[in-house]
N, C-alpha and C positions, 0 to 999 in steps of 0.2 A: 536601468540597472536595478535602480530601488523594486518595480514589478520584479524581475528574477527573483530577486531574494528572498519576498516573499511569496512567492510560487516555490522557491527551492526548501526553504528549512520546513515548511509541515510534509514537504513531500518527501523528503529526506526521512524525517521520522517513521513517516508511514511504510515507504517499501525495507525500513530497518536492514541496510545491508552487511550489517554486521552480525545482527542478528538472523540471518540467511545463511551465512558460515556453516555453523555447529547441523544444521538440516540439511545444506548439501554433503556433508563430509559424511552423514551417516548415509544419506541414499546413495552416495554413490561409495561405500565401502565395497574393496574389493575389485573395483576397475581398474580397467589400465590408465594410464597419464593419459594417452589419445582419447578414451572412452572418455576421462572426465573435461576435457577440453572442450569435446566435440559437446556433451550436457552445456556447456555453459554457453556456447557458442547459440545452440538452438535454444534456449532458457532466456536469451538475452533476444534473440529474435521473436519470440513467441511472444516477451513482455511488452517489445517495442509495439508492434504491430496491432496487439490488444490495445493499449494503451493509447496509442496515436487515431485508430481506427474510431473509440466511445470517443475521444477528444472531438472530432468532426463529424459525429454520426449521433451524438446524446441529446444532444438538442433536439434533431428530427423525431429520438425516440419518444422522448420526452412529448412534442407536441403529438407522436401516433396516439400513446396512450394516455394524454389527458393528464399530465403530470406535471404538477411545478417544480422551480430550484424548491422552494422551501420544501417543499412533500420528501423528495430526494433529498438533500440536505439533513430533516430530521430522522428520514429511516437510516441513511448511511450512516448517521452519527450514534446511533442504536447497534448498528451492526459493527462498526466500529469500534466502539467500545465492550460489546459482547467475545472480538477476535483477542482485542488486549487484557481482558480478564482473563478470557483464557491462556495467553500465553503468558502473563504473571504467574497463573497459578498450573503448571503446567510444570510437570518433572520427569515426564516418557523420554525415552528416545524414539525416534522416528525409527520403524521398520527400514532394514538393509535388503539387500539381492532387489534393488528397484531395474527396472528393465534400461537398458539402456538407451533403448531406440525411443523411450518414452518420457523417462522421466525428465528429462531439460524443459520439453513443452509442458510435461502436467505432469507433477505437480507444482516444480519446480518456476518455468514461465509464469502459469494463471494455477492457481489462485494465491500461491505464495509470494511470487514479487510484485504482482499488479493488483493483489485484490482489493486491501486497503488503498490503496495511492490510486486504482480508476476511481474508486468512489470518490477523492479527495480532491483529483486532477480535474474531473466535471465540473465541482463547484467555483475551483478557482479561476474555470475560464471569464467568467461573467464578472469576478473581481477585479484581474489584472491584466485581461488579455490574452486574445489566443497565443501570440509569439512568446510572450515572456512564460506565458504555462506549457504550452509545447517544449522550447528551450528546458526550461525544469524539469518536466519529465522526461526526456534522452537523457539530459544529466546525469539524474540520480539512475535511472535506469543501467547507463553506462558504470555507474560506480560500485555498481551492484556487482557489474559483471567481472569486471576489476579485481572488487573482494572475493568473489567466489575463483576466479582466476590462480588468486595467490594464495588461497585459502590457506594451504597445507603451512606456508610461511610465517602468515597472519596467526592461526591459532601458536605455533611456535612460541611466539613472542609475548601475546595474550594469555595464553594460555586456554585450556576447557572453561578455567571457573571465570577467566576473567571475560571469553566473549557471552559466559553465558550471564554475566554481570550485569554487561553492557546490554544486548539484550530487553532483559527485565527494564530495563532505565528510562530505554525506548518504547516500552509495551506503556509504560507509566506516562512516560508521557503523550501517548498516543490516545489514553483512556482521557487525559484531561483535554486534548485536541476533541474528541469525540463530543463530551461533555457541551464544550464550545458550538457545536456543529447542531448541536440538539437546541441548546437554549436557544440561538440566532435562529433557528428554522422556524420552532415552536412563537417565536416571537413575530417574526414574519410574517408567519401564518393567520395568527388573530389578530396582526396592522392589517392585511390586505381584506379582513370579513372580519370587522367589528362586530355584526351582528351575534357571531357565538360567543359574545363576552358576556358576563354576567350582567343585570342591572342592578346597580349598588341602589338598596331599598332607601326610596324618597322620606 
């Protein structure tokens, strides 16, 4: 149970399903109730199946092209934190009339609900387990689809400024998640090849 948990809270922050709210409501402005159902139905399929597929297939890739956890590990934590700056600093709304046959799988599925949380969900297999990170990713994946589900509710209640609050809170903390993800890599990286350390002058 202790693995879930944490498997579940960085991956929680990262697919941010609260902050998914305010991006579906603009892309899918102007559809029907059916239209926006049927978005989240395929959105929630599109994540699952990206998501579970790198889960059992990263490793392989990893050993095709020659790449470590830490290699992965310090570029995701770069890219990572390059997604939550920008959505810190980030005050567009997202383009409306998005197509509806399309938008649930893209943009909506990948790269918005999976993009940060595959890079995230790879490195915690080797931490805590394929079950307890698999389990953690449908989770929040399902939670995602939950809030996008009741969306129209949820902002209700929250209000505009308060999911987009919330949000920002998540970007911030995903930028210090990133941070983490870098220094552990970068560190890794020159435990396993001391050689490219400096020689402190005799």
């Amino acid at each position: 149970m202790a693995s879930f948990w944490l498997c579940f809270v960085p991956l929680f922050v990262a697919v941010d399903a609260i902050g998914l709210v305010p991006m579906y409501l603009a892309l899918t402005e102007g559809m029907s109730q059916s239209q926006q159902r049927r978005v989240v139905v395929e959105s929630v399929a599109t994540a699952l199946m990206v998501a579970v597929g790198f889960l059992f297939l990263g490793q392989w890739l990893f050993r095709m092209l020659g790449i470590t956890v830490n290699d992965f590990m310090t570029a995701g934590g770069v890219l990572l934190f390059a997604i939550a700056i920008r959505d810190m600093a980030s005050t567009e709304k997202s383009p409306t009339g998005a197509d509806p046959h399309s938008v649930g799988a893209v943009p909506l599925g990948v790269p918005l609900m999976v993009g940060p949380a595959v890079l995230t969900t790879i490195l915690l297999v080797d931490q805590y387990g394929r079950l307890p990170t698999v389990t953690a990713t449908v989770a929040n994946i399902m939670i995602a689809g939950v809030a996008l589900w009741f969306s129209r509710g949820l902002v209700a209640v929250l209000g505009q400024t308060g999911s987009r609050t919330i949000s920002k809170i998540s970007s911030l903390i995903l930028a210090a998640i990133a941070v983490k993800m870098v220094r552990v890599g970068v560190l890794a990286i020159l435990h396993d090849n001391p050689a490219i350390l400096p020689v402190p002058p005799g």
